[in-house]
C-alpha positions as CSV (number, residue, x, y, z in Angstrom):
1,X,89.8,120.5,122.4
2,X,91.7,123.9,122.2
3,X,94.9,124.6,120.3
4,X,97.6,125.9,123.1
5,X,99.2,129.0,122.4
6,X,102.5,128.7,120.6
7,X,105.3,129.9,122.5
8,X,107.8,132.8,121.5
9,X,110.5,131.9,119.0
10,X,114.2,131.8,120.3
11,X,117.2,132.0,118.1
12,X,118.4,128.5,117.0
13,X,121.6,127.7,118.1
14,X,122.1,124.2,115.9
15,X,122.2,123.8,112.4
16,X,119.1,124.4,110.2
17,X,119.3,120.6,108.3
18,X,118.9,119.3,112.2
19,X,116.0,120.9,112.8
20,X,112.9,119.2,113.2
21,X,109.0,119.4,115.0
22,X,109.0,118.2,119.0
23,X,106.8,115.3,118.9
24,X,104.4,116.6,121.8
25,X,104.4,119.9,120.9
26,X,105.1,120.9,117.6
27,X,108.0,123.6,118.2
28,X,111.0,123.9,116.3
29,X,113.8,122.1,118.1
30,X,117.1,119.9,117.8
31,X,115.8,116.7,116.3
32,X,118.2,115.6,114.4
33,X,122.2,114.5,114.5
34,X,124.3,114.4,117.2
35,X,122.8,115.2,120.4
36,X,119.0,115.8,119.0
37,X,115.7,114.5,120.4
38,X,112.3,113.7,119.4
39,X,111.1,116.3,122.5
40,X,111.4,119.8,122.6
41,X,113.9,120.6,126.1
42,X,110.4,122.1,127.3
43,X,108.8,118.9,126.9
44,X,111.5,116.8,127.9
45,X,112.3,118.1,131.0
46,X,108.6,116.7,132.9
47,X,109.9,113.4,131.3
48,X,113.3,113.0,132.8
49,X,112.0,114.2,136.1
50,X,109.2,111.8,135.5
51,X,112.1,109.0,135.0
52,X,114.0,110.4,138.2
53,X,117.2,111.1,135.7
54,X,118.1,115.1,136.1
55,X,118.1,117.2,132.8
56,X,121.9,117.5,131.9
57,X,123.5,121.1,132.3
58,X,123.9,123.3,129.7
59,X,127.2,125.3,129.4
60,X,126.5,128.9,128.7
């Protein structure tokens, strides 16, 4: 089994104390407090689709 290639960091745009590892994939992402998840948006977004239920917009 090969390792994947990490992917490029991006600027964090939550506070550092809710930062946590995506449970598929290892990456740096919201995890914790209001509005975190155990899944990277990356790895979330096959799931929801999976589930039929649309990832929610992001205001930019």
């Amino acid at each position: 089994m090969t390792t994947p290639a990490p992917r490029p960091s991006t600027p964090l745009s939550y506070p550092s104390d809710q930062v946590g590892r995506c449970a598929r994939c290892h990456q740096p992402c919201h995890r914790y407090g209001y509005g975190g998840n155990p899944l990277c948006l990356q790895c979330l977004e096959p799931v929801r689709a999976a589930q039929g239920r649309p990832m929610p917009q992001v205001a930019a």
